[in-house]
Backbone bond lengths (Angstrom), bond angles and torsions (degrees), N, CA, C in turn:
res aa  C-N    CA-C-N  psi(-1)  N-CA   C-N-CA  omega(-1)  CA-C   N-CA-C  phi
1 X - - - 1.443 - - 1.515 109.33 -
2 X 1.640 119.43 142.41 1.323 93.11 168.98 1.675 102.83 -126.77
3 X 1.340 109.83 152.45 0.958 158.09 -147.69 1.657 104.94 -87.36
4 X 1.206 126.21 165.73 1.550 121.32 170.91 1.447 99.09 92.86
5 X 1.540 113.19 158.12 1.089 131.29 127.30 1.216 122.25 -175.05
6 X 1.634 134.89 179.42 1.627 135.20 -172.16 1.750 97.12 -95.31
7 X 1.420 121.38 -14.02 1.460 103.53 -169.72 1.320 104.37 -103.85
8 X 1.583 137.38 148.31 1.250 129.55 -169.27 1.625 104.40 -85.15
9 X 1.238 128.34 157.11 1.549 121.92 176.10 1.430 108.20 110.58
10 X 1.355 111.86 -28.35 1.670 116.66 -145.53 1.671 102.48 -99.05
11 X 1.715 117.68 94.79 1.693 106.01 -171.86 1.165 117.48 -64.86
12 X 1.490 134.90 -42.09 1.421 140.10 175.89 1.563 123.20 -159.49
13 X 1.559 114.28 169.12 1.430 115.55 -167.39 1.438 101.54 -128.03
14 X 1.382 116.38 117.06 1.446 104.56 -165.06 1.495 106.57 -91.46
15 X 1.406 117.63 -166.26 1.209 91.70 -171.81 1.705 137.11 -100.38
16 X 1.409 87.62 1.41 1.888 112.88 173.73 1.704 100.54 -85.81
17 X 1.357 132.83 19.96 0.862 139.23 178.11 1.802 140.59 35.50
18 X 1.725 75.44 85.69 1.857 85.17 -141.74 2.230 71.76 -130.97
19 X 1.201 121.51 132.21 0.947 112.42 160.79 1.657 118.80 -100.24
20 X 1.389 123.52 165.78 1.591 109.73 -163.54 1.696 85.06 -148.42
21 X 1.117 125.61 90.02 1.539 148.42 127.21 1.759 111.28 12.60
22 X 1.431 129.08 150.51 1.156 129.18 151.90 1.739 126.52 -53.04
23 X 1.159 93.32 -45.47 1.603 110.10 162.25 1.830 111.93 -60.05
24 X 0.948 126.58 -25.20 1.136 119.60 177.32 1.761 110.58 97.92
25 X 1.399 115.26 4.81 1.158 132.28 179.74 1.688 104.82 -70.32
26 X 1.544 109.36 136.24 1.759 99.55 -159.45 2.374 72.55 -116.18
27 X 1.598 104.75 129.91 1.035 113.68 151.35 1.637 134.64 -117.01
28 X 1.128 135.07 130.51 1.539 126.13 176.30 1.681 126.89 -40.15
29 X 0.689 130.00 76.46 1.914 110.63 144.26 1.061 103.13 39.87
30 X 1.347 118.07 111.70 2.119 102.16 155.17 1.754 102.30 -81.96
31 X 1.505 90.21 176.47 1.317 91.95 -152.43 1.740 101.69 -109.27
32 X 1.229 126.56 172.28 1.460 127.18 -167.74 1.822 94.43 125.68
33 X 1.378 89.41 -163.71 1.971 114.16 -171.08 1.241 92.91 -79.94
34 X 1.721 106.27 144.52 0.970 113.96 157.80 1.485 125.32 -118.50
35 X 1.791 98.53 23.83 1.690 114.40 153.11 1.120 121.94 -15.20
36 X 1.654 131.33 141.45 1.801 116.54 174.43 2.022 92.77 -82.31
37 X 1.682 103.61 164.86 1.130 109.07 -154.42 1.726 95.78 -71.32
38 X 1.456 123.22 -16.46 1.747 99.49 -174.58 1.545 94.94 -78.48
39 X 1.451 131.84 -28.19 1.815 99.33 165.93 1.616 138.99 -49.31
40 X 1.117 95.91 -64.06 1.257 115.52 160.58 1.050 111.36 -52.87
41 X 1.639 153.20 -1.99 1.667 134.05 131.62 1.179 129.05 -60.86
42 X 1.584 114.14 -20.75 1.216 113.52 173.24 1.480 118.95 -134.30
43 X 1.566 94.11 130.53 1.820 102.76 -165.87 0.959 107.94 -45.24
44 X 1.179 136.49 -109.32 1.310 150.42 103.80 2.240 82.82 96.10
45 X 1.654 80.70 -91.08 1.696 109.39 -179.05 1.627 97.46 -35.49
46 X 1.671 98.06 -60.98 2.048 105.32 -153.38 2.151 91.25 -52.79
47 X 1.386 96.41 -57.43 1.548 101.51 -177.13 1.796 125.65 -45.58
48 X 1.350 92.10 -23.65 1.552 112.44 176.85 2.212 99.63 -71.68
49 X 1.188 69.19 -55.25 2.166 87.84 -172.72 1.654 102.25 -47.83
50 X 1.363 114.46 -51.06 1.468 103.30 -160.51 1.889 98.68 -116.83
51 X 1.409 109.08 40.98 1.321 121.33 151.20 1.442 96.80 -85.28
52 X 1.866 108.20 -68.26 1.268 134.63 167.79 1.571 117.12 -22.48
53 X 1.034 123.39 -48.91 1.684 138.82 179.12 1.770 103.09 -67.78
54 X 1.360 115.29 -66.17 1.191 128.25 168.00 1.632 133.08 -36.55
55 X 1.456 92.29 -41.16 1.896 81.67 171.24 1.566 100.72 -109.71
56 X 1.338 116.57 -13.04 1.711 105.47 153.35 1.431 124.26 -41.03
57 X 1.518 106.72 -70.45 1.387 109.97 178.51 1.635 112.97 -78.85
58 X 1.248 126.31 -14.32 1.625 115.49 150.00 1.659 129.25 -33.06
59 X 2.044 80.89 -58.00 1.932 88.26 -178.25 1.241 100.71 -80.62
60 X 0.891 140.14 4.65 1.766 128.47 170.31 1.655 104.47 -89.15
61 X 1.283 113.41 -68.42 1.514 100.67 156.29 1.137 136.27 -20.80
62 X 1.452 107.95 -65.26 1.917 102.43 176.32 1.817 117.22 -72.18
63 X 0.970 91.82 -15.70 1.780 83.88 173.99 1.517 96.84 -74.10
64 X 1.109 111.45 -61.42 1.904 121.12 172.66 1.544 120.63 -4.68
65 X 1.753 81.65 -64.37 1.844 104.23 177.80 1.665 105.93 -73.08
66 X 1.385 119.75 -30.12 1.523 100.36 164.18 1.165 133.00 -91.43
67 X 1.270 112.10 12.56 1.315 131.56 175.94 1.713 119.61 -80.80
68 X 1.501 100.91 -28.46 1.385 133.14 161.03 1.015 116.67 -36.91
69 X 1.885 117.70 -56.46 1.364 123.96 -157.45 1.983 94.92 -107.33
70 X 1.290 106.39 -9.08 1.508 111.98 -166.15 1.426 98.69 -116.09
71 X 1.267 108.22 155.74 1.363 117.95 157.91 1.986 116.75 -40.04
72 X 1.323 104.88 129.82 1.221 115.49 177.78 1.826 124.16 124.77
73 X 1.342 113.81 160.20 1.540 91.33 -170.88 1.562 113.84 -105.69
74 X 1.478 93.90 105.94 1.338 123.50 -171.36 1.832 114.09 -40.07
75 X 1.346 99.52 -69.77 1.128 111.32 175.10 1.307 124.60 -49.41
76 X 1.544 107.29 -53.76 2.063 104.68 178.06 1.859 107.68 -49.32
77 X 1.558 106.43 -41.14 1.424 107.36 -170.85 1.902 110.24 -63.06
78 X 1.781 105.22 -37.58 1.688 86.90 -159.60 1.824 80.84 -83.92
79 X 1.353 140.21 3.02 1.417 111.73 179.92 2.142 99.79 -94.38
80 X 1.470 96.23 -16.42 1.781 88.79 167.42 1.599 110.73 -76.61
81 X 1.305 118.61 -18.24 1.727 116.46 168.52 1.114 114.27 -103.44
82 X 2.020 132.87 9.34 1.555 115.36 118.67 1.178 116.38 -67.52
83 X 0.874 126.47 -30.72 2.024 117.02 -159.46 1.891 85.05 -59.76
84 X 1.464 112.89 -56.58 1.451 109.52 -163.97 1.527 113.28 -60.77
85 X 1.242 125.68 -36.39 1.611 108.55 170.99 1.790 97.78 -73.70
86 X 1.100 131.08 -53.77 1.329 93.03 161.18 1.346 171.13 106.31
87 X 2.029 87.08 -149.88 1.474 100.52 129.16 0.897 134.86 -84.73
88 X 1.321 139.16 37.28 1.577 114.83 169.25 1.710 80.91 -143.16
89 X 1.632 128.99 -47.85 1.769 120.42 -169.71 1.072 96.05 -77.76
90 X 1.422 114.05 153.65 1.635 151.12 134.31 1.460 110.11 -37.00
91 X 1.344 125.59 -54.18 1.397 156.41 157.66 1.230 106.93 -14.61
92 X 1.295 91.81 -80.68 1.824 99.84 -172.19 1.630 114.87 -85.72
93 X 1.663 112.03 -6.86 1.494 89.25 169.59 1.440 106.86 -83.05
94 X 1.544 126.58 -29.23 1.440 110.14 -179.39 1.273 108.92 -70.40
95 X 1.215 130.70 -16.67 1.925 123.01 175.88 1.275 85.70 -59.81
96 X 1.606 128.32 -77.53 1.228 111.88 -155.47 1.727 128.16 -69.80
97 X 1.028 108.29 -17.25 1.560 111.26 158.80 1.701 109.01 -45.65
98 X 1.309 110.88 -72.31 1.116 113.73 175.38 1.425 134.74 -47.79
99 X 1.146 114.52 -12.47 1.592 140.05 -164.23 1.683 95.86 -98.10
100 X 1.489 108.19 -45.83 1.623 125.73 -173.71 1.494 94.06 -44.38
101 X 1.305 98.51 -65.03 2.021 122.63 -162.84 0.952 109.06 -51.40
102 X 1.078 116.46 -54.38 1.491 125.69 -171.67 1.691 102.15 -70.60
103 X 1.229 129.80 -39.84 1.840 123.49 -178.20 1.143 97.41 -67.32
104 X 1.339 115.70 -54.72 1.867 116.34 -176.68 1.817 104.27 -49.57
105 X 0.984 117.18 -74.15 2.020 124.21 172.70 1.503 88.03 -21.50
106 X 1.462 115.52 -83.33 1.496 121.24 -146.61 1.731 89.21 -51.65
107 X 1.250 127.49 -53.87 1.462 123.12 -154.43 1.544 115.83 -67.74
108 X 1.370 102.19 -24.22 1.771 122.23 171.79 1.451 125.01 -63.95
109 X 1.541 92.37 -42.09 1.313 104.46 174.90 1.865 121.97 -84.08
110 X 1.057 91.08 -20.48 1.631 112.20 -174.95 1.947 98.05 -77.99
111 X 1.039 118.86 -17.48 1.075 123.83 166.23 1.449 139.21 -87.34
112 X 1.616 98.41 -15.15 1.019 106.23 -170.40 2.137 109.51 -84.63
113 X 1.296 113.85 127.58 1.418 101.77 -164.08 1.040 118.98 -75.14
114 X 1.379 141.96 20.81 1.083 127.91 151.10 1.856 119.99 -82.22
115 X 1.478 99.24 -24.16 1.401 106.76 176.75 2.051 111.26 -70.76
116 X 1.592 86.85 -33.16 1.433 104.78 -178.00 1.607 116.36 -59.32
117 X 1.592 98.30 -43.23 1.725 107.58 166.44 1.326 117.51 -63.17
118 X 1.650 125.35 -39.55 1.412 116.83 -173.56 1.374 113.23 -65.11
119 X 1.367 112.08 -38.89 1.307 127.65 -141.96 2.011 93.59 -81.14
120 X 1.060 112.96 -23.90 1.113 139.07 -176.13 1.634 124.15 -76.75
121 X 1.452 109.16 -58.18 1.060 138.93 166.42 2.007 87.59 -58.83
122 X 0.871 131.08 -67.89 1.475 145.71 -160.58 1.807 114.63 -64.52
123 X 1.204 97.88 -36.30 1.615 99.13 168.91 1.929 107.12 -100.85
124 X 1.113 114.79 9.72 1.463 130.59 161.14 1.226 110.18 -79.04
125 X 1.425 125.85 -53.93 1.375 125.11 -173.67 1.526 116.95 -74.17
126 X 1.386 95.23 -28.85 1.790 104.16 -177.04 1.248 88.66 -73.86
127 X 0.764 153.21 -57.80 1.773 165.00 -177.77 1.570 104.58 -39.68
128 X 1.186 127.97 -36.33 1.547 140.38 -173.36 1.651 88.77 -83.15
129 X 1.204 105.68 -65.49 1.721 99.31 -154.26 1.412 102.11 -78.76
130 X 1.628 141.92 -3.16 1.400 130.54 151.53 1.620 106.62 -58.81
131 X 1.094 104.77 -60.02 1.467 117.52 -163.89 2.067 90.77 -44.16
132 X 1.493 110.56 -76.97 1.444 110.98 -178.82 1.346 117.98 -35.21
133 X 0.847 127.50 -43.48 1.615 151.95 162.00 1.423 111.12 -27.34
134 X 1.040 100.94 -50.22 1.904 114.28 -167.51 1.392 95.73 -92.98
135 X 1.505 117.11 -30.43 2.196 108.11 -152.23 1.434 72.56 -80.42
136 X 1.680 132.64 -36.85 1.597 111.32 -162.44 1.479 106.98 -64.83
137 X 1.539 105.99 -59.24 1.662 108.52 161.62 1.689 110.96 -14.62
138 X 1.061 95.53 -93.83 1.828 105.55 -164.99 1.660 101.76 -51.63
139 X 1.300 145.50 -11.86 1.405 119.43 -151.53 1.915 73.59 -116.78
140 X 1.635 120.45 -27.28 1.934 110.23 165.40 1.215 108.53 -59.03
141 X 1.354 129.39 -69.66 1.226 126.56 -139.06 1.576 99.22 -113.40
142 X 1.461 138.39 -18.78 1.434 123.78 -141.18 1.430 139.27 67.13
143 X 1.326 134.60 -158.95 1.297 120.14 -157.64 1.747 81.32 -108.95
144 X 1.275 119.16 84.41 1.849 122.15 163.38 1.286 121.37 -142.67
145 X 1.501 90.29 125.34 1.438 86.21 -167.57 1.698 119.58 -55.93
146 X 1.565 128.23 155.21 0.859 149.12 -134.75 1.697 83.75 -79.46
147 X 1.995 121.13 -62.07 1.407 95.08 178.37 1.668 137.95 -59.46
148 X 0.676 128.25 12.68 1.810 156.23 -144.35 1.650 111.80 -121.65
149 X 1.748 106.39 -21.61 1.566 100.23 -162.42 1.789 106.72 -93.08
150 X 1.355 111.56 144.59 1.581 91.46 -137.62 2.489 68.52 -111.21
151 X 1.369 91.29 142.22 1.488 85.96 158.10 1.408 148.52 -37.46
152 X 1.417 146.32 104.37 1.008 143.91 -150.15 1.743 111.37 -111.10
């Protein structure tokens, strides 16, 4: 967690950028760079930083997206190369805000047991008609593979 701040009241800023109040009141992060302040004094430097940020979290992204078609988990990687632009875009913190809401919704609702019964009931049935699927397979042809089965 880190610690500090310029406004009085404010105990800490964690690091998904959620601030949490004496009261226990949880507020968001405003949004912008989170450059240290001698970049961001000088253009020049800040413009240097979030070139730097930019094809960082680019190549994390595109490995991400080939991670898609390749072994590996595609998705956790291109949302760890949003988290990294980030810090420095406006851009990508509201994607991921929005991205937050929406996992939290989906996970709320995914809990709820009536969704828990369908969803259940629903990968049961898909589960029946693979299974039927295959006994017709195997009880036509036997155990051959599908390029192999010669016209009858």
């Amino acid at each position: 967690m880190n610690t500090g701040s310029d406004r009085s009241g404010e105990v800490a800023v964690a690091a998904h950028g959620v601030t949490v109040d004496e009261s226990g009141n949880r507020e968001e992060r405003g949004l912008g760079s989170r450059a240290p302040e001698f970049v961001k004094a000088r253009r020049a430097l800040h413009f240097s930083w979030q070139v730097g940020v930019f094809v960082v979290g680019l190549a994390v992204v595109a490995a991400g997206a080939a991670m898609l078609v390749l072994p590996g988990p595609g998705w956790v990687v291109i949302f760890g190369g949003m988290a990294i632009w980030a810090t420095e875009f406006v851009w990508a913190q509201l994607v991921l805000r929005w991205t937050k809401r929406k996992v939290t919704e989906a996970a709320q609702r995914a809990l709820d047991p009536k969704v828990r019964r369908r969803n259940i009931i629903l990968t049961s049935i898909g589960l029946v008609i693979v299974v039927a699927l295959a006994g017709v397979y195997l009880w036509k042809f036997g155990l051959v593979m599908p390029w192999k089965i010669k016209e009858q």
